[in-house]
C-alpha positions as CSV (number, residue, x, y, z in Angstrom):
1,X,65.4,29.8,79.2
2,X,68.2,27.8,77.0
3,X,65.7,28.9,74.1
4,X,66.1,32.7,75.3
5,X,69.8,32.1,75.6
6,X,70.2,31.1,72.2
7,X,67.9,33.6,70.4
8,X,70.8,36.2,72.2
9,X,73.4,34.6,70.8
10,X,71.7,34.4,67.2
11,X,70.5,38.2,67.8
12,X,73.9,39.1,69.1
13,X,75.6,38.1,66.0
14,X,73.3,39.9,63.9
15,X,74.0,42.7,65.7
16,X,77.8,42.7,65.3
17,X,77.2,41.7,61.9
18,X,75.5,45.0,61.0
19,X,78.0,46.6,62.8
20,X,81.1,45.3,60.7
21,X,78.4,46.1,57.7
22,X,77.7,49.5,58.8
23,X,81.7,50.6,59.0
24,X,82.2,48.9,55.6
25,X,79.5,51.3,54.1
26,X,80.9,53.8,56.7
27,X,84.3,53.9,55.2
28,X,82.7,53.1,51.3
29,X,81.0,56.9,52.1
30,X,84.0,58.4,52.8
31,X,85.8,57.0,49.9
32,X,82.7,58.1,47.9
33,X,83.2,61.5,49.4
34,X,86.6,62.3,49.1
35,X,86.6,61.0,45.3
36,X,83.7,63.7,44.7
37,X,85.6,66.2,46.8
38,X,88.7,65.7,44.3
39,X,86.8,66.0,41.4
40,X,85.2,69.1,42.3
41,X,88.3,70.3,42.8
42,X,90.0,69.4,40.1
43,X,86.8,70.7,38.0
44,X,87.3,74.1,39.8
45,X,90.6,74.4,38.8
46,X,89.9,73.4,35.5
47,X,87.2,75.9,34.7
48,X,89.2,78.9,36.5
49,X,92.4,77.5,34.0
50,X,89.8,78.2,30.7
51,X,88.5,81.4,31.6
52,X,92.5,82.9,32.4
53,X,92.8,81.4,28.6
54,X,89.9,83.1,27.6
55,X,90.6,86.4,28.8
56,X,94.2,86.2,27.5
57,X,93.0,85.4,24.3
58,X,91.0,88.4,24.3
């Protein structure tokens, strides 16, 4: 039984480890997301910028 005890502990641990791991990489996604969010933003706007030049140059 001590054995069984222990092998919790240990397993417990690694459980809360891969928690604290999982939000990390939770929270890495979201920065990952919001950075391509921004770009494709800031893409959009630059692409609907060049064609107003365009058609103003014409």
């Amino acid at each position: 039984k001590p054995l069984l005890l222990k092998h919790n502990c240990k397993l417990e641990s690694e459980i809360s480890n891969l928690g604290r791991t999982n939000k990390k990489l939770k929270i890495h996604r979201k920065i990952v997301r919001e950075i391509f969010r921004l770009y494709r933003d800031i893409s959009r706007l630059l692409y609907v910028f060049y064609i107003k030049k365009k058609l103003n140059l014409k």
